[in-house]
VOPAGU-2260 file (C-alpha; in pm, 1 decimal, decimal comma):
REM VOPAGU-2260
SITE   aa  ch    i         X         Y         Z
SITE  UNK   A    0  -17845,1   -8769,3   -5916,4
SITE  UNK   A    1  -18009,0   -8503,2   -5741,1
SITE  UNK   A    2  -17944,4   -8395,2   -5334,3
SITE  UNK   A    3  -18227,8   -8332,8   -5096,1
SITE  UNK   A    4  -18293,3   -7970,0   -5067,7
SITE  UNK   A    5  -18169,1   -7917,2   -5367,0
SITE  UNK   A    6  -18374,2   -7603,7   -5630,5
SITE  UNK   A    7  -18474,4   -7772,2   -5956,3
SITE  UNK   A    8  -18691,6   -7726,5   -6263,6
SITE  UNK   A    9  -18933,3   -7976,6   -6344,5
SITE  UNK   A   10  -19078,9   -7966,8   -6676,6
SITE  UNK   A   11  -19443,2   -7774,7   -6647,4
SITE  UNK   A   12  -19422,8   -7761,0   -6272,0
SITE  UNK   A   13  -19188,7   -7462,2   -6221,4
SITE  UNK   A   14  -18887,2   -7441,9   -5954,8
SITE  UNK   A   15  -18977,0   -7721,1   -5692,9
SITE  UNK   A   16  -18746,3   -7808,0   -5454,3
SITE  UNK   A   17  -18644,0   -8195,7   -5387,6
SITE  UNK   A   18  -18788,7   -8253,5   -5007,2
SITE  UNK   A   19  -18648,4   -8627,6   -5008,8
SITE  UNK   A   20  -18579,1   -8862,9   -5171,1
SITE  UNK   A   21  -18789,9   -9197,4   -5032,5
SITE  UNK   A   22  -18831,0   -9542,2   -5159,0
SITE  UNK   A   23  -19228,8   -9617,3   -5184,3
SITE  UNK   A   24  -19451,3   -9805,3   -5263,4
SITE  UNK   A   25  -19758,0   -9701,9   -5510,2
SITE  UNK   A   26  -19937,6  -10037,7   -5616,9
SITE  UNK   A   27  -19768,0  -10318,6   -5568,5
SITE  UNK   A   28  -19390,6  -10182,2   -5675,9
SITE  UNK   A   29  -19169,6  -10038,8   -5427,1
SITE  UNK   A   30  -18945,0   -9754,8   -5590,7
SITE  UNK   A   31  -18693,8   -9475,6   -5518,8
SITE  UNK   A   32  -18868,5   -9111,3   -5585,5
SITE  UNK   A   33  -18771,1   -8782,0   -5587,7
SITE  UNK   A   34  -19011,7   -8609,2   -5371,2
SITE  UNK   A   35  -19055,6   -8262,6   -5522,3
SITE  UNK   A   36  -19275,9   -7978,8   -5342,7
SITE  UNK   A   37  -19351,1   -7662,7   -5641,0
SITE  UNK   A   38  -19182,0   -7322,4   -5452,7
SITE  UNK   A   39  -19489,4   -7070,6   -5615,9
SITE  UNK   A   40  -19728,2   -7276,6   -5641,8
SITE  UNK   A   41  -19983,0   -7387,9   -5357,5
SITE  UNK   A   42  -19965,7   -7777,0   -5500,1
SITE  UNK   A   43  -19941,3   -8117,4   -5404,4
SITE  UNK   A   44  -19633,5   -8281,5   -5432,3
SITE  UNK   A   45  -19491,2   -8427,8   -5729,9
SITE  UNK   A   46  -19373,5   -8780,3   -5701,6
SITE  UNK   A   47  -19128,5   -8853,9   -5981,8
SITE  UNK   A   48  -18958,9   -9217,1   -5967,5
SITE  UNK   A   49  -18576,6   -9189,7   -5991,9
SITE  UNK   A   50  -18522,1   -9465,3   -6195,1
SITE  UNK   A   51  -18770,2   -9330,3   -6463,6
SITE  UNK   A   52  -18528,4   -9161,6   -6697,0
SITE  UNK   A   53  -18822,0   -9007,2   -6954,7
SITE  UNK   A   54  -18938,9   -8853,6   -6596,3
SITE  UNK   A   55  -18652,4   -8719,4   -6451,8
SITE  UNK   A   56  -18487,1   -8619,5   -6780,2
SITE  UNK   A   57  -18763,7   -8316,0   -6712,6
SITE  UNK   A   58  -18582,1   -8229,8   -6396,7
SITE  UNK   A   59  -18280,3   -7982,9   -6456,0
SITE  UNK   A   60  -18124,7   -7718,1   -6223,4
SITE  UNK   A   61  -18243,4   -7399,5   -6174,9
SITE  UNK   A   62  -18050,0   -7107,2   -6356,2
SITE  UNK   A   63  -17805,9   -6894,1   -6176,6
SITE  UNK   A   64  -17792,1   -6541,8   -6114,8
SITE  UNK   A   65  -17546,9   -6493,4   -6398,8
SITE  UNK   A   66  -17728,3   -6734,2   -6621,6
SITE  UNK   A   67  -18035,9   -6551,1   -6594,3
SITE  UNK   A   68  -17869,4   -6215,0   -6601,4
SITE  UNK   A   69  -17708,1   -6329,3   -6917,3
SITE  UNK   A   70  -18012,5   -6395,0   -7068,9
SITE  UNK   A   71  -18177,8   -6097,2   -7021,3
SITE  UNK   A   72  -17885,8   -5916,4   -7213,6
SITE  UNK   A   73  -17954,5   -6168,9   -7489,8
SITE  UNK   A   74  -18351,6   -6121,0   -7503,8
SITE  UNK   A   75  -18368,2   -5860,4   -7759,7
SITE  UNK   A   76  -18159,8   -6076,4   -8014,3
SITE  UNK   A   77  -18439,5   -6364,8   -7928,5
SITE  UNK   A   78  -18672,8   -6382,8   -8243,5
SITE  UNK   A   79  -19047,6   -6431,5   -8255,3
SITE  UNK   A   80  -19171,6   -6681,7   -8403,3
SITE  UNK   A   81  -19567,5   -6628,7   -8588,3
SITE  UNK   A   82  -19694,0   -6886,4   -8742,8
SITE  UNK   A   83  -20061,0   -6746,3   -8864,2
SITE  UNK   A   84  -20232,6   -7074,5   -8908,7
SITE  UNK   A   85  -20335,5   -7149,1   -8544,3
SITE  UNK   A   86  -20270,5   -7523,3   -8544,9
SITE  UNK   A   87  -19928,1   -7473,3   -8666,6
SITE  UNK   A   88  -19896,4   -7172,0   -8420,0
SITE  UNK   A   89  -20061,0   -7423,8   -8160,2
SITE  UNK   A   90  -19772,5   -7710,0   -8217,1
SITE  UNK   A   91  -19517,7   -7460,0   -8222,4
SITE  UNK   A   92  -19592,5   -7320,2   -7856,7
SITE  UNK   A   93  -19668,6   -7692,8   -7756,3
SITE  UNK   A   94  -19320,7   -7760,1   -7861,6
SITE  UNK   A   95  -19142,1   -7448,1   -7714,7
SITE  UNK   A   96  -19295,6   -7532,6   -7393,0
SITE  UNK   A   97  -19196,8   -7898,3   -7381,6
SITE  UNK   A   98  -18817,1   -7823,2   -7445,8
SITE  UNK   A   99  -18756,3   -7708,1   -7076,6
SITE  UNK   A  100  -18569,5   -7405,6   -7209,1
SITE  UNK   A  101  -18599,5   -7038,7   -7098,0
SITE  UNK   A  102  -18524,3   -6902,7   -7426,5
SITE  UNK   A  103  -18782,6   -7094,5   -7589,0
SITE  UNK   A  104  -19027,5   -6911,3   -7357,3
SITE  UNK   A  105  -18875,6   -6629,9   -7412,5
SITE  UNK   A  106  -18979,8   -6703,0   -7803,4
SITE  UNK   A  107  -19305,2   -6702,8   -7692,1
SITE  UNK   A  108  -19374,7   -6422,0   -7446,3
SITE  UNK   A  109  -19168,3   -6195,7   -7722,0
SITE  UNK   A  110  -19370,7   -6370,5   -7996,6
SITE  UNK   A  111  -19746,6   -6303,1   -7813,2
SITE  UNK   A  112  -19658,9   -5944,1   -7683,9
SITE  UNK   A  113  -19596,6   -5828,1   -8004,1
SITE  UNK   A  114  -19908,2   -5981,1   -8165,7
SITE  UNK   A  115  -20107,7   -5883,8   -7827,5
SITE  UNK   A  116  -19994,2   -5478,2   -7971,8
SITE  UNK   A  117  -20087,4   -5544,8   -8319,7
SITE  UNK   A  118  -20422,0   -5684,2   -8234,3
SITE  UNK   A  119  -20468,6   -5401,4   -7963,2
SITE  UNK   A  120  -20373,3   -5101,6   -8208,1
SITE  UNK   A  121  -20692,2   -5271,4   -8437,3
SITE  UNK   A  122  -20870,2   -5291,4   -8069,9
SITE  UNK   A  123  -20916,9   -5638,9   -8041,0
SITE  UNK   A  124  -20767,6   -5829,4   -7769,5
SITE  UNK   A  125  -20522,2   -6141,5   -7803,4
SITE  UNK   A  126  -20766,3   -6493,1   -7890,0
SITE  UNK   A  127  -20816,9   -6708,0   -7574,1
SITE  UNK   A  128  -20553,6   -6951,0   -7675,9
SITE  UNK   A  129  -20260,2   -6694,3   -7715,2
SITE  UNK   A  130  -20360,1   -6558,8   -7365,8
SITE  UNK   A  131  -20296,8   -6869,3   -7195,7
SITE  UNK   A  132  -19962,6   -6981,9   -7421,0
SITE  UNK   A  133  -19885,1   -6614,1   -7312,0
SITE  UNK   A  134  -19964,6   -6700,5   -6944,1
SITE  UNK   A  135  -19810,6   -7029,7   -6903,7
SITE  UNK   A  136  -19468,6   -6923,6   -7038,9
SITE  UNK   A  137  -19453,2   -6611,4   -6810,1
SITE  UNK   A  138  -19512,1   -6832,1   -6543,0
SITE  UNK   A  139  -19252,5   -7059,7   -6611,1
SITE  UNK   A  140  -19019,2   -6826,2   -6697,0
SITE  UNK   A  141  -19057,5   -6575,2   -6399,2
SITE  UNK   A  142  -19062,8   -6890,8   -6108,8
SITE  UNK   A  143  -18734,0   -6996,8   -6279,0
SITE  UNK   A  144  -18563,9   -6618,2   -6267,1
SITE  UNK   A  145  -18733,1   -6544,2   -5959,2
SITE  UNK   A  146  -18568,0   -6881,1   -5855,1
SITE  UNK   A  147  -18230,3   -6778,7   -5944,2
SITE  UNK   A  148  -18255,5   -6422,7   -5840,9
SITE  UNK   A  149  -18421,9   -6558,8   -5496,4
SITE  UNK   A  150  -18686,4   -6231,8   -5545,8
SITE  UNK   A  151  -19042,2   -6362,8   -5606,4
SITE  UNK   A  152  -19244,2   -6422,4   -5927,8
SITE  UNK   A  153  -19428,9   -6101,1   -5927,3
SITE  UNK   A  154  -19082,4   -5904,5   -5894,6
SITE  UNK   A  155  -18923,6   -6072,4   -6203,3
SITE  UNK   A  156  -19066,7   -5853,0   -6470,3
SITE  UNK   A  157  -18979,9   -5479,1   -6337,4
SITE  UNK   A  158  -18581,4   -5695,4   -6290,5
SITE  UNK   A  159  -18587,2   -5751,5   -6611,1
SITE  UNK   A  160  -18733,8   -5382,7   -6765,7
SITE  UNK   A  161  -18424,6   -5248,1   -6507,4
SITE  UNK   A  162  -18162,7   -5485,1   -6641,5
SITE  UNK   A  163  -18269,5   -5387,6   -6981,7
SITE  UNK   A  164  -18293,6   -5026,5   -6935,0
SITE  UNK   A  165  -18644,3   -4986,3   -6998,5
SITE  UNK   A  166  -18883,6   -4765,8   -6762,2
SITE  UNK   A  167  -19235,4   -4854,8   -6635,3
């Protein structure tokens, strides 16, 4: 069981943090719910009932500084992962994004950012889809490290070019 205060991950939500825990009553059912308010996004709260295991089995904690740092040195042994059908590419990403896992988005961010530089040495740009796979995992990813780190989102990306060695 999670605490009150307590930093978690919930599924497509991001790092939200657990602002009580409060039996309620939503129709005619009165049930215990974690009350969870997104940190980096400007969002209603999330009302997820604690007894709902399929629910809260999208809850984890948040990484720690060592976790994340750890996975940073691992990121250039992360494959990609093309698929160049777009359905298939479209279930993939679907299913990367569903597992809760950083190094799944990692697959993806590594997989679109090198397809974003082969489409831009042809000068076209990325298709509208990709973009927002490409999006949606970079958010993810960066409120979880910026989480751990306790730096914000937009910092996340130069921490990881420094921790990799990399230059702007």
């Amino acid at each position: 069981m999670y605490s009150v205060n307590e930093k978690i991950h919930y599924g497509g939500s991001g790092v939200c943090v657990i602002q009580e825990i409060a039996t309620m009553r939503f129709g005619r059912t009165r049930e215990r719910y974690y009350v969870l308010k997104p940190v980096y996004q400007n969002s209603s709260l999330i009302y997820v009932p604690v007894e709902n295991q399929q629910l809260v089995s999208k809850m984890r904690p948040v990484l720690t500084r060592e976790e994340v740092d750890r996975l940073i040195d691992r990121m250039p042994e992360i494959p990609t992962a093309w698929e160049e059908d777009s359905q298939a590419r479209k279930a993939s990403f679907d299913a990367l994004l569903r597992s809760n896992e950083c190094s799944s988005l990692i697959v993806i961010i590594k997989t679109l950012h090198a397809h974003k530089e082969r489409r831009q040495a042809d000068g076209k740009n990325l298709h509208v889809a990709d973009e927002t796979y490409l999006r949606e995992a970079q958010r993810l990813l960066y409120d979880e490290f910026a989480g751990a780190l306790d730096i914000q989102p937009a910092q996340v990306h130069d921490y990881i070019r420094s921790k990799l060695g990399q230059t702007a």
